[in-house]
N, C-alpha and C positions, 0 to 999 in steps of 0.2 A: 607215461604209457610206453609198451614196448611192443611190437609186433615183431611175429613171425608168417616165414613163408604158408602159402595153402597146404602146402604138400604134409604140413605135421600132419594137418587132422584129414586130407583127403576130402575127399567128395563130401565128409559131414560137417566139413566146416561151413558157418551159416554167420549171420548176418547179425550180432551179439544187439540189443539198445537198450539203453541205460536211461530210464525216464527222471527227469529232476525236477520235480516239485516246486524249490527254489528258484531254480534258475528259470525256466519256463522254455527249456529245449532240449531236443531230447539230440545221444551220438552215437554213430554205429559206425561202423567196420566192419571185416575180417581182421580181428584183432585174437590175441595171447590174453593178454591181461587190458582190463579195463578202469576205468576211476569211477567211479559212483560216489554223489553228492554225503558231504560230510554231515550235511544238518539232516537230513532224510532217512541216511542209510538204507534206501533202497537198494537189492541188491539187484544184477543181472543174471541173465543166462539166457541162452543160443535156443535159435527154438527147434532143435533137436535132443533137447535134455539133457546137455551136459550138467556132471556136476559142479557148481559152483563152491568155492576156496575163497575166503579173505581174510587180507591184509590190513591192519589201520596205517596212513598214513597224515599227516598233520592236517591233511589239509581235503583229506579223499578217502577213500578205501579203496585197496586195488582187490581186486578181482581176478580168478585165474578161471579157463575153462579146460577142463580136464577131458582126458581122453574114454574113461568109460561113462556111458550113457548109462541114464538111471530110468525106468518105468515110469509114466505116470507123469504129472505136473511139480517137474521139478521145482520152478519157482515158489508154487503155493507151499509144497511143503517145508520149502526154506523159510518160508517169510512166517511160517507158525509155528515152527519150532524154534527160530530164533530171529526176535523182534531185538532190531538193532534202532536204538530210538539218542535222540541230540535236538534237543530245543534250540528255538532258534537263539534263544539267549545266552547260550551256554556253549558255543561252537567249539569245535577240536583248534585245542593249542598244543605248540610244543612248550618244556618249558627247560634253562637248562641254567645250572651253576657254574660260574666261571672265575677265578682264580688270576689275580694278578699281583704283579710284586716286582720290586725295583731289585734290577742284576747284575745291569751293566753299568756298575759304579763301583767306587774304591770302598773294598770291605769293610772301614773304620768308618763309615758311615751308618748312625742309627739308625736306620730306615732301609738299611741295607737287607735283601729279602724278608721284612715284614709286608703279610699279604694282604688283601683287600678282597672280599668275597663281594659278589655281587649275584644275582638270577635275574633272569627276564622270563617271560610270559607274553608268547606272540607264535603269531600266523608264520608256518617257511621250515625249514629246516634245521638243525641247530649250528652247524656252520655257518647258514645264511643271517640268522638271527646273531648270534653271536659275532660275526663280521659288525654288522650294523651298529650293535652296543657298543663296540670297541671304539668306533670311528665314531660317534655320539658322545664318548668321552672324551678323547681329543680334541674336538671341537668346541665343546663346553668351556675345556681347562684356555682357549683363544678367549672366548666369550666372556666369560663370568674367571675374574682372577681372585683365586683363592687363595689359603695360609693356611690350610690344615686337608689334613687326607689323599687321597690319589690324587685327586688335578692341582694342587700343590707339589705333590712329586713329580708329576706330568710335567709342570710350569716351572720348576726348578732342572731337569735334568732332562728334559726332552723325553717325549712317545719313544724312540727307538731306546732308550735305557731298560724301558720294563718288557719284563716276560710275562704271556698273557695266554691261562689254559682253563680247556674245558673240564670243570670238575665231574659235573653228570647231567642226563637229559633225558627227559622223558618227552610223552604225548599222553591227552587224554583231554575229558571234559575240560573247558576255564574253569568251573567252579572245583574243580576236583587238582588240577594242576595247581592254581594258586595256592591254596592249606601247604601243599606239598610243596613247592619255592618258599615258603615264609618260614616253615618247620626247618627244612634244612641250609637255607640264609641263616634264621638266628644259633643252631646245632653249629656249624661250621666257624660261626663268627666268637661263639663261649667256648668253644673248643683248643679256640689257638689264641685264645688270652683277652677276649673282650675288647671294645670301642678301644678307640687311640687315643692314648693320655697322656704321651710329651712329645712331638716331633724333633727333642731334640739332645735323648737318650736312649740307649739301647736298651728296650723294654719287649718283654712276652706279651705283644698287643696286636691287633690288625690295623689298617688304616680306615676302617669304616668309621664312621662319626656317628653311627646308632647302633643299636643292639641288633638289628636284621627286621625283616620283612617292611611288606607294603606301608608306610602311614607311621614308621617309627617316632618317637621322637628326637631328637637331638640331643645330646648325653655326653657331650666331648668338651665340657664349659671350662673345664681346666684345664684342656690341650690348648682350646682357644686363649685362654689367659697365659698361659705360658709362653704360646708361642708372641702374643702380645710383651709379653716381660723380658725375652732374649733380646727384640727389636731397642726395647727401650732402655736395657744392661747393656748391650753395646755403642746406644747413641751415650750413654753417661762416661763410659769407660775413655772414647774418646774425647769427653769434654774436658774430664779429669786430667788426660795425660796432655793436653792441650794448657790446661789454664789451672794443675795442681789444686784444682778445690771443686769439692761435689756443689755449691750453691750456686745452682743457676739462676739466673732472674726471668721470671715468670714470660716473658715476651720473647724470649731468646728462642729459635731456630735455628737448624743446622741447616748446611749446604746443601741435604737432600731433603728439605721441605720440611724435616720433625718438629714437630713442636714439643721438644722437649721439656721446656719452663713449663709448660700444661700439664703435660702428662706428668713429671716429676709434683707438683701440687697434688692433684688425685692420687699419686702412690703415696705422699705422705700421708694422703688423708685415709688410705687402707686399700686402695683399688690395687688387680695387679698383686695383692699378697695379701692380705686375709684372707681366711678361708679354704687357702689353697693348700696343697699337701706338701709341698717343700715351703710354708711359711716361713720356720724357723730359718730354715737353711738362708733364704731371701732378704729375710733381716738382718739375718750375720752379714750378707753380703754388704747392704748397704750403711750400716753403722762402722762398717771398716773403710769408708772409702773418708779421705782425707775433705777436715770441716764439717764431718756431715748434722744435720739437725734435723731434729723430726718439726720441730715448732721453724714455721718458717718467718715467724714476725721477730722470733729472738734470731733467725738466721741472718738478718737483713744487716744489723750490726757487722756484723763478721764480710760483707761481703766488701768486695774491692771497691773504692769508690768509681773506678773507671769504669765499673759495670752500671752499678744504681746507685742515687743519692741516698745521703745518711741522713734519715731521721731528725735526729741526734741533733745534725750540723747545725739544723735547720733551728730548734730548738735552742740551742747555747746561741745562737747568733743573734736570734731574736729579744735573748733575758740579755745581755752585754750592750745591743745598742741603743745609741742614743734614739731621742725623740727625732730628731728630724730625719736622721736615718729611714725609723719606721713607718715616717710620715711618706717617705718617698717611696720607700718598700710596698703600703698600701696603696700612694696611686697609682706606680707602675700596674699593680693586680687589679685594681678597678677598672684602669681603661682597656687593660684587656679580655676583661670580662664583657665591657659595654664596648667593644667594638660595634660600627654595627653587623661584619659576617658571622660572631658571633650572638648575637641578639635574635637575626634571622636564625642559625642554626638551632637557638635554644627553642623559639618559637613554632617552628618544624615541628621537632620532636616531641613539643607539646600538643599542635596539633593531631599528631600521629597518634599517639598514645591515648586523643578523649576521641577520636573515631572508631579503634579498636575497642576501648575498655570497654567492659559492662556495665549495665545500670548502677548493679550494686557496689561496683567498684566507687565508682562514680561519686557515688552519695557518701559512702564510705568516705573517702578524701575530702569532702566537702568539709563532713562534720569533723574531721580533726582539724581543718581550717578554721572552722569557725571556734572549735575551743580552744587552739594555739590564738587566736585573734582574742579571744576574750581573757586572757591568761595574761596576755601582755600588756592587754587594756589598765588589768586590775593590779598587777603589778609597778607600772611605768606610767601612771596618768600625763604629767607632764609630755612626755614621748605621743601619749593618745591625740593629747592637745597639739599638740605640735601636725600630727601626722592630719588631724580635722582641718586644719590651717592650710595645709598644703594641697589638699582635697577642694577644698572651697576656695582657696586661688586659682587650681585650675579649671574648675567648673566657671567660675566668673571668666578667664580669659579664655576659653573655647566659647561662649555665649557672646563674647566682645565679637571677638572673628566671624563667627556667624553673621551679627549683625551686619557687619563693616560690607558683605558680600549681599544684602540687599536693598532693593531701592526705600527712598524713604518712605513708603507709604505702608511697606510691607515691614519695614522695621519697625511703626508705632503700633499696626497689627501684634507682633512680634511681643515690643516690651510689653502692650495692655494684658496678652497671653499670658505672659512669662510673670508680672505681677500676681494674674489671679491664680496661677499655680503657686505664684511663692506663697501667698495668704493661706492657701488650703493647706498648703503644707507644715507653716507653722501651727496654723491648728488643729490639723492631726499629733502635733509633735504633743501642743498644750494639752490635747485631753490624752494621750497616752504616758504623760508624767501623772497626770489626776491619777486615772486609772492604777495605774503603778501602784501609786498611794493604799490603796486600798487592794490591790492583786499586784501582787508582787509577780513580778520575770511575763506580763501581759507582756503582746506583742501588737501591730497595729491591724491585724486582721481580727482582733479581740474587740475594738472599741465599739463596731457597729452592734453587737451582741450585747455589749454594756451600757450602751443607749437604750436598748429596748427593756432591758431589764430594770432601768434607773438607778445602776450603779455610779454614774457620771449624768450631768446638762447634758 
């Protein structure tokens, strides 16, 4: 608002008030120009009939009261001949395009003044508004660290490197401003070369990561891969001139955390360069680097032994030596298989795995247990017998232990028990051989059925 002295309008200067609907209070003065509610558009006027003049601004309408008076109910004639209407849903925004690009950096730099278009849509000014955006980038690029686009530039060369301008700016409806920030975000952004597609060549692109407006989607999956692929062309480049051979072994890390063995495994397998638009060129690159193999089971051979064991060694050592050799070679690995830390670790991780799994997994593993057990049965009986034998030893010596741990009275309780269960037992075993006879692959939850039926006594 601005005021001026009495003396412009003299003795007809009057008492202006601007009623707000919204707000639920009404403002007056000796005022020049006044604000009238954005959502309402109510206008004013003095109650000596000045004519009333307005202004839109973002956030108001100003209002001017002029100096010739008009006959009659000025207000009413105003408000009929021009209904000034704004939902509450739809409030006056400004909205404006803004422009930024990396300057103050060394010209041989790819990214050197390639722009970045952005708009906002908000309440203020467009200085005020545009301040705000700015400093909401910067702070982002502290926040969230990125590898592609402005706060990648931001995060590589510092806020004070880029120059940062206002394209254009409007006000009007939100619903009417938005169309218009999306139409000329995406016009601005196909104009100067479309989303950013290598950070790390001189290309007719912007730094935006989608095609423009609200809700875009992300479009930049080859910038992103790229710029993935320079990270990991220069951790190779250094391995090579370090240790003169592309084959790394899959565990290997540099001194800045990469896990290069990894990533190198997925590029052979196609990540990182299929698909992408400098393929060919990528693949040249890495079939020239010294050793290189796409198969990395035939690359293992080739590799130093100082790095990983050979296969191979393992293999020849084993056909060459003798029996007692092997004999020692197997129980060194046995007893470190049955240590007991790792017995407990094995057991862990089995527990671990039947809390997680699913039913179906569950049953699943069951049943290949049980036809790997039957396979082996039908193949190795002797091995079968053998393995029955050591089953029924141990069963008898955990039944001994038991005993020994109570008193006697409770041990002849104990073996009279333990008799009339072994009795039932062998005669469930006798009538499911019968049964057998007659129904081949029965099981013993079958017998009581084949009782009633009088397929068996």
């Amino acid at each position: 608002m601005c005021t001026s002295p009495a003396s412009v309008f003299g003795e007809r200067a009057q008492k202006a008030t601007t009623p707000c609907a919204v707000k639920h209070k009404e403002w007056s003065g000796s005022m020049r120009c006044v604000c009238v509610c954005a959502h309402t558009r109510e206008l004013a006027t003095c109650s000596e009939g000045f004519v009333v003049s307005e202004q839109r601004w973002p956030d108001a309408v100003r209002v001017e009261l002029m100096d010739n008076p008009q006959p009659g109910n000025v207000y009413d004639k105003l408000m009929t001949a021009q209904q000034f209407t704004c939902p509450l849903n739809d409030p006056w925004k400004t909205v404006v395009l803004y422009e930024a690009h990396l300057e103050h950096a060394d010209e041989s730099e790819p990214l050197w003044r390639v722009p970045y278009f952005g708009q906002i849509v908000r309440s203020g000014t467009a200085n005020e508004i545009f301040a705000m955006r700015k400093g909401e980038h910067e702070r982002d690029t502290v926040n969230e660290e990125k590898v592609l686009g402005l706060h990648a530039v931001i995060n590589i060369f510092g806020p004070d490197a880029l120059e940062w301008n206002i394209v254009s700016s409007e006000s009007g409806p939100r619903s009417t401003m938005s169309i218009l920030a999306n139409s000329e975000e995406i016009r601005l952004i196909s104009k100067h070369g479309g989303p950013l597609r290598d950070m790390c060549t001189r290309l007719t692109q912007t730094l935006n990561l989608t095609n423009g407006g609200s809700g875009a989607n992300f479009v930049c999956l080859d910038a992103f891969r790229l710029s993935r692929f320079s990270i990991f062309q220069a951790a190779m480049e250094v391995y090579v001139r370090e240790n003169e051979s592309s084959l790394v072994p899959f565990s290997y890390i540099t001194d800045e955390h990469y896990q290069l063995g990894h990533v190198l495994l997925g590029f052979r397998q196609g990540k990182l360069r299929i698909g992408m638009q400098r393929e060919t060129e990528i693949t040249a690159w890495a079939e020239a680097l010294p050793c290189w193999q796409w198969n990395a089971v035939k690359a293992a051979a080739n590799i130093p032994e100082r790095i990983v064991s050979n296969s191979t060694t393992t293999k020849n050592w084993w056909k060459n030596a003798s029996d007692n050799d092997r004999s020692k070679r197997v129980s060194q690995m046995t007893e470190g298989q049955n240590c007991p830390e790792r017995l407990e670790a094995n057991a862990e991780n089995a527990r671990q795995w039947w809390k997680t799994a699913s039913v179906t997994t569950k049953e699943k593993r069951a049943e290949r247990q049980l036809v790997s057990l039957k396979r082996q049965r039908e193949e190795n009986p002797d091995k079968e017998l053998v393995r029955l034998a050591k089953v029924t030893d141990a069963t008898r010596k955990g039944y001994e232990a038991r005993l020994e741990s109570l008193t006697p009275q409770e041990r002849e309780k104990k073996k009279t028990k333990h008799a009339a269960d072994l009795r039932g037992h062998r005669k469930r075993q006798a009538d499911l051989q019968l049964l057998r006879s007659v129904m081949p692959g029965a099981k013993k939850k079958d017998i009581a059925r084949a009782k009633r039926e009088g397929l068996i006594p």
